[in-house]
C-alpha positions in Angstrom: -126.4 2.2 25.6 -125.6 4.7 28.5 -122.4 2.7 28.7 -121.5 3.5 25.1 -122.3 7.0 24.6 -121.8 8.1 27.5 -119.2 7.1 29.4 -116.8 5.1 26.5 -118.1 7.8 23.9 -118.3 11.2 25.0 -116.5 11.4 28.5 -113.5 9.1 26.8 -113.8 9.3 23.2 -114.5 12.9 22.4 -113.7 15.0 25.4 -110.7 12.9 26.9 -108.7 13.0 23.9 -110.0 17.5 22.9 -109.2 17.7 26.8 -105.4 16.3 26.0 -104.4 17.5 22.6 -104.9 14.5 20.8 -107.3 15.6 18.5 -106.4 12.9 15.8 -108.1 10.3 17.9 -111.3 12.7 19.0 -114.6 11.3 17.3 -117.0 13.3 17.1 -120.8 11.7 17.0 -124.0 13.2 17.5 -125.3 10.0 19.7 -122.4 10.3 22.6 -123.4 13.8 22.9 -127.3 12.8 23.5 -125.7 10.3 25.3 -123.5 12.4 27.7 -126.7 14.8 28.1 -129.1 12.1 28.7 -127.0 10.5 31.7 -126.2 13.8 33.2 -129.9 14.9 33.5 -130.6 11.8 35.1 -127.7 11.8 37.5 -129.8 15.8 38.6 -133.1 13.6 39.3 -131.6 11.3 41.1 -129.8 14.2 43.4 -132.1 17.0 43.8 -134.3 14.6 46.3 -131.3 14.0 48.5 -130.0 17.8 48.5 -130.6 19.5 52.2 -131.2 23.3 51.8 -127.6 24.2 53.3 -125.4 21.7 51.7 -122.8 22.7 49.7 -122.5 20.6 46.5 -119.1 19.9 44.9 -119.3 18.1 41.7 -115.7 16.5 39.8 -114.7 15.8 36.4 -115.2 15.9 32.4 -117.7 13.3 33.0 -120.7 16.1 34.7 -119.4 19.5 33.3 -123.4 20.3 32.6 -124.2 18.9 35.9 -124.7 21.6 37.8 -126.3 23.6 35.4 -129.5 21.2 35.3 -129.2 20.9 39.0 -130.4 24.8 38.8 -132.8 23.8 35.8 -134.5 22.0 38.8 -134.8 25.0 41.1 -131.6 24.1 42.9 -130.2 27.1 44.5 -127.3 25.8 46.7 -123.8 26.7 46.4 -122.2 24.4 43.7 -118.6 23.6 43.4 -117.1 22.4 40.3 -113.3 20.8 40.0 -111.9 19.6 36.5 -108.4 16.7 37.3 -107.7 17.3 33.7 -106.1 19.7 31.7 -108.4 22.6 30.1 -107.2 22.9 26.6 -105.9 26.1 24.4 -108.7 28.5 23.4 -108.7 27.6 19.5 -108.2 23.5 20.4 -111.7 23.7 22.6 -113.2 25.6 19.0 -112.9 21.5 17.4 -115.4 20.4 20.1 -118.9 20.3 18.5 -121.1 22.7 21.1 -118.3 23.9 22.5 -120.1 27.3 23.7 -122.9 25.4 25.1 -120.7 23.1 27.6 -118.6 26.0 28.7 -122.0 28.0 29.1 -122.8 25.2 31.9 -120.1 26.3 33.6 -121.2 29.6 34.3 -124.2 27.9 36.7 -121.5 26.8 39.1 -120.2 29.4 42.3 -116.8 28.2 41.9 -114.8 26.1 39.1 -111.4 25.0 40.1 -108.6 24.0 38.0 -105.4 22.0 38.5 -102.9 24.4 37.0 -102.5 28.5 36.2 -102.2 27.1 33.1 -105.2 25.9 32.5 -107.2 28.4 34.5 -105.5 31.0 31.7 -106.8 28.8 28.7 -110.1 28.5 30.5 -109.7 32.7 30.9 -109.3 33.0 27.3 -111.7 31.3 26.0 -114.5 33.6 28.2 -112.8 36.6 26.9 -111.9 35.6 23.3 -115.1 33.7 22.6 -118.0 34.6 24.6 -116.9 38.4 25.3 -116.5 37.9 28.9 -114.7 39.4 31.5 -112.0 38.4 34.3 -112.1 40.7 37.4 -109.1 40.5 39.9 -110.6 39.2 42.1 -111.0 35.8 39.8 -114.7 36.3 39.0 -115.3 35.6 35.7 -118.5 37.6 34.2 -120.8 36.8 30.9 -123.6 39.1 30.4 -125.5 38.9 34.0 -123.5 35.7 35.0 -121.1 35.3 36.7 -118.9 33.2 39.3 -115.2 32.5 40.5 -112.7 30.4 38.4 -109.7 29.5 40.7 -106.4 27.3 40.0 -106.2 24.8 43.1 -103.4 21.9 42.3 -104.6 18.4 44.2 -102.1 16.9 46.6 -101.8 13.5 48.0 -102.6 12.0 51.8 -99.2 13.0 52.7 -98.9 11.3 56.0 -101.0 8.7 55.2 -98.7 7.8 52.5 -95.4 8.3 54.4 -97.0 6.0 57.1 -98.0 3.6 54.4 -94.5 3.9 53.1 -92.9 2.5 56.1 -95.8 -0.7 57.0 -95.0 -3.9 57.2 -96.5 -4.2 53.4 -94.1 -1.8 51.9 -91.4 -2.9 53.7 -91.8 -6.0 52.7 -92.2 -5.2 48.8 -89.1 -2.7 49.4 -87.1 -5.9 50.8 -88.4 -8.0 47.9 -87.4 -5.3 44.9 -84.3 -4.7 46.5 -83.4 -8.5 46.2 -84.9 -8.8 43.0 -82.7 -5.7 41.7 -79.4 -8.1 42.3 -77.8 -4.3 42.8 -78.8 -2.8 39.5 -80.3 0.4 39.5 -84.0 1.1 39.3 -86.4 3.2 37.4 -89.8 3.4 37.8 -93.0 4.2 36.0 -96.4 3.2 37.1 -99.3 4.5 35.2 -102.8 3.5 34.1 -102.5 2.4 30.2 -103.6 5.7 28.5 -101.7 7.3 25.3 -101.5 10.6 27.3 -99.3 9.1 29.6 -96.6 8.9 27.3 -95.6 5.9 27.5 -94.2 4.7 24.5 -91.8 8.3 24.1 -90.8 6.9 27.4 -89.5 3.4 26.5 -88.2 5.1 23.3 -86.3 7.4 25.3 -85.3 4.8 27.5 -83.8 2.8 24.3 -81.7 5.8 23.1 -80.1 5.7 27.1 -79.0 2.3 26.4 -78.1 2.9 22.3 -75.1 5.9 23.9 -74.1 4.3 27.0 -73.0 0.8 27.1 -71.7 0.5 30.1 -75.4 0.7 31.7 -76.0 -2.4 30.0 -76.6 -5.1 32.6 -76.4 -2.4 35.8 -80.0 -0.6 35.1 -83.6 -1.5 34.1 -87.1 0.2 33.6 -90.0 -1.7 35.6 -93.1 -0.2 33.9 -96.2 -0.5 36.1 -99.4 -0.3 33.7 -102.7 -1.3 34.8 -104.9 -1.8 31.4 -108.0 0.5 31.4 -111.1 1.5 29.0 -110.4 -1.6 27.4 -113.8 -0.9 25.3 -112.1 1.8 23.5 -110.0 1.6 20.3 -107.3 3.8 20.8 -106.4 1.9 24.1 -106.4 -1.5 22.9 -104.4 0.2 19.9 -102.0 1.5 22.6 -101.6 -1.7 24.7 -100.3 -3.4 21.4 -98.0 -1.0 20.7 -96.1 -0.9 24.2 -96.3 -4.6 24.0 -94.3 -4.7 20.6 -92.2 -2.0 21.5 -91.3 -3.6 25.4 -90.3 -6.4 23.3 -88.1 -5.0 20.6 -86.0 -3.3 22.9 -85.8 -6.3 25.3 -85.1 -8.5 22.6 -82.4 -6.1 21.1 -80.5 -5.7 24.3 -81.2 -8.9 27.1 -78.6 -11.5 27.7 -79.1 -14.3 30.0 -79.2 -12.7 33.2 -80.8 -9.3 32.3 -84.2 -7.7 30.9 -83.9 -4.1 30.5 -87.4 -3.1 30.4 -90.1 -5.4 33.1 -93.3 -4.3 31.4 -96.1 -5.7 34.0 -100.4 -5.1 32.9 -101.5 -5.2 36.3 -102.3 -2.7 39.5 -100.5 -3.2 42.9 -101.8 -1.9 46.4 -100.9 1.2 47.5 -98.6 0.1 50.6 -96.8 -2.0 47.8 -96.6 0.2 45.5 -94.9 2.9 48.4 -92.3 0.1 49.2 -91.6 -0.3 45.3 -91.3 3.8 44.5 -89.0 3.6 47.5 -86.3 1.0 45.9 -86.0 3.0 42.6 -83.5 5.6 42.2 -85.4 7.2 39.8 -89.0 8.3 39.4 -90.0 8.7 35.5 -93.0 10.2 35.4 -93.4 11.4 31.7 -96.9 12.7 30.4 -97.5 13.9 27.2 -100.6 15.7 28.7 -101.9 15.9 32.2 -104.1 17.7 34.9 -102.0 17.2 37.8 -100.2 13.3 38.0 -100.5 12.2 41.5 -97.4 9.8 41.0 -95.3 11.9 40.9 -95.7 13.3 44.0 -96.8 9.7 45.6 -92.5 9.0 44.2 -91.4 12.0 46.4 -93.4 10.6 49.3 -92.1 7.6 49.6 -88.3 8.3 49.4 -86.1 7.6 52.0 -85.0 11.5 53.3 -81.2 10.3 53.9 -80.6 8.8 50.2 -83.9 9.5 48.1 -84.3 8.9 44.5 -84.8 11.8 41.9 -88.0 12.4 40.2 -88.3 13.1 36.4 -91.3 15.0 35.4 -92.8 15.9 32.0 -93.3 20.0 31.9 -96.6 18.8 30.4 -97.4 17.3 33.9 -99.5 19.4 36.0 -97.6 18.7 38.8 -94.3 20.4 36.8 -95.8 23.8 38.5 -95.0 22.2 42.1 -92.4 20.3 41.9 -90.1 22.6 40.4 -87.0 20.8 41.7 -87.5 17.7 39.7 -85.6 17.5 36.0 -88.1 18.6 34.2 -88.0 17.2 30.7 -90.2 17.6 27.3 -91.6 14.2 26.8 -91.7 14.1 23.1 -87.4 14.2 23.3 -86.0 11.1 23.3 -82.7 12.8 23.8 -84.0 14.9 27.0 -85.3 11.5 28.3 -82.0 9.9 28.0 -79.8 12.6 29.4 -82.3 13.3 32.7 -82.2 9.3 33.2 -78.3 9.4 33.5 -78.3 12.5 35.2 -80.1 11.6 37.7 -78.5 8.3 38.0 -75.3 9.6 38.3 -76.4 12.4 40.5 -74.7 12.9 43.9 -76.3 12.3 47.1 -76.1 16.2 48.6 -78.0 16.9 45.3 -80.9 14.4 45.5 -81.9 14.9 48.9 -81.5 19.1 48.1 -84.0 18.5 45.4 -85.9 15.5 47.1 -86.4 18.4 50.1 -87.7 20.9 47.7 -90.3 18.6 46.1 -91.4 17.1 49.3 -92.1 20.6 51.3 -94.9 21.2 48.3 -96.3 17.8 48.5 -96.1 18.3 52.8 -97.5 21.3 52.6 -100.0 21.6 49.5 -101.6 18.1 50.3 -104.9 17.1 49.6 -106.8 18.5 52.5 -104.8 21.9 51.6 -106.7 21.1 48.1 -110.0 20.3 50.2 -109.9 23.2 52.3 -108.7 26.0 49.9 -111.9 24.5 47.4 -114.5 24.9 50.1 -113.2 28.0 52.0 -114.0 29.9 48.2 -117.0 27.9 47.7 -118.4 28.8 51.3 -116.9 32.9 50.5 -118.6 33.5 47.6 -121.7 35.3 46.4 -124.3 32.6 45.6 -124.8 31.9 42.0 -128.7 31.8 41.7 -130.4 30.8 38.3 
């Protein structure tokens, strides 16, 4: 039951699609709201007996937005951190949510919230002002009546180095070696994510389809591999999206494969990181291609794993948190089949003194805005701050 309401119903079924736009697949049902509640005051008894009186508690996700608030319901008066990895949506889409005031009054128990994106930290901003009357001060403290606490924008990075050393192991070298043969000297695009509709998957392939419909010469010298681990197979809307990309993969491939070519290598299944590094490294192009999302680590993983003397070029959605970084990529609108198209020949096409200018560009923010920036910069304001008591 936990299972159900909780995690596949509220977490995934009414705050994952609010939290990315897709209000048409939202339900709304008073159980995985009891449900959500229920687990969350449980996961506070089974913490406050392990909490040391100078800890410094840092909680993540959709999944425990009211955690921290019933963490003070039980006399806790540490400092507690709060980070959201997914968007925070627009000011009127957050009014659909059922309670809506009530989980963003949770928030207010926290010290310090952190958001992937200025972009979100200004919906999140609106919201206080527009809704609840609040106030933002410039020093980022966001005040509601008599509470109050600091709301920051603090993008996640990768392991840099430990993905650049993973990049170059014996494992990734090997799976470079293997793609490389396997490409029999077409070129390569890449897209590895989990199966989710935010992902934007399907406006991918469809975007991939009008590159082949203009340009016939490409025909046999390109393909897409699609890397797309199933997940929250439980849910509907997921097993309603695996079907479609499985139709779709097979359209297009039936439409345009001859005998010695597949255009699209659609694969339901996770690889190992070092393999995975050796694989981003043998595609000249990255297509990372969100409809919706907090920050998307692939991207940047892409960037990490090029080779600095003839690196590949990364195509990112704007709708990708990671679009506020990585500012040198070709930055597309996901729902344009056209734009999708054009970046893909632009950037296969592209000359070399261009890729690595832009490759440089991308990988100085993921060098230098990694995730023990993220780590440090989270806990150095958490630590700073006046201590949110009650």
């Amino acid at each position: 039951q936990d299972v159900d309401e909780y995690y596949n119903g509220y977490a995934n079924r009414t705050l994952w699609p609010v939290f990315h736009y897709r209000m048409d697949l939202a339900e709304f049902e008073s159980g995985f709201a009891e449900g959500y509640e229920r687990v969350n005051q449980r996961f506070a008894d089974t913490l406050v007996p392990l909490i040391e009186p100078d800890d410094l508690i840092w909680i993540h996700d959709y999944h425990m937005f009211p955690l921290g608030q019933y963490l003070r319901d039980r006399g806790v008066t540490n400092r507690i951190g709060f980070f959201l990895h997914i968007p925070w949506p627009p000011y009127r889409l957050l009014l659909s949510l059922p309670n809506h005031r009530q989980l963003v009054e949770t928030l207010l128990a926290y010290d310090v919230v952190g958001f992937q994106t200025k972009d979100s930290l200004a919906s999140f901003h609106d919201y206080v002002t527009q809704e609840m009357g609040g106030a933002i001060g410039e020093d980022g403290r966001v005040s509601v009546g008599d509470r109050s606490m600091v709301a920051i924008a603090c993008p996640i990075g990768i392991d840099t180095d430990n993905f650049v050393e993973a990049s170059q192991s014996p494992a990734a070298r090997y799976a470079y070696y293997r793609m490389r043969q396997s490409t029999n000297g077409r070129d390569m695009i890449i897209g590895v994510d989990r199966l989710d509709y935010s992902k934007g998957l399907e406006e991918r392939f469809l975007g991939y389809e009008r590159l082949l419909q203009q340009d016939e010469t490409l025909h046999g010298e390109v393909f897409l591999l699609q890397i797309a681990p199933p997940s929250r197979g439980d849910v509907q809307s997921y097993q309603e999206i695996r079907a479609s990309l499985d139709s779709l993969s097979g359209r297009i491939n039936g439409a345009y494969a001859d005998v010695e070519w597949v255009p699209i290598r659609y694969v339901n299944r996770g690889y190992p990181r070092d393999r995975l590094a050796g694989i981003y490294r043998a595609a000249k192009v990255g297509l990372v291609t969100p409809l919706r999302d907090g920050m998307n680590l692939v991207a940047k993983e892409y960037i990490a794993a090029q080779d600095p003397e003839d690196p590949g070029v990364l195509i990112l959605s704007r709708f990708a948190g990671a679009a506020e970084q990585l500012t040198d990529a070709l930055l597309i609108n996901p729902y344009s089949a056209e734009e999708i198209a054009e970046a893909i020949k632009q950037a296969l096409e592209m000359p070399r003194e261009e890729r690595i200018a832009r490759w440089r560009a991308c990988m100085d923010n993921v060098e230098a805005e990694d995730v023990m920036w993220w780590r440090k910069r989270f806990t150095e304001v958490l630590e700073g701050v006046a201590q949110v008591v009650g």
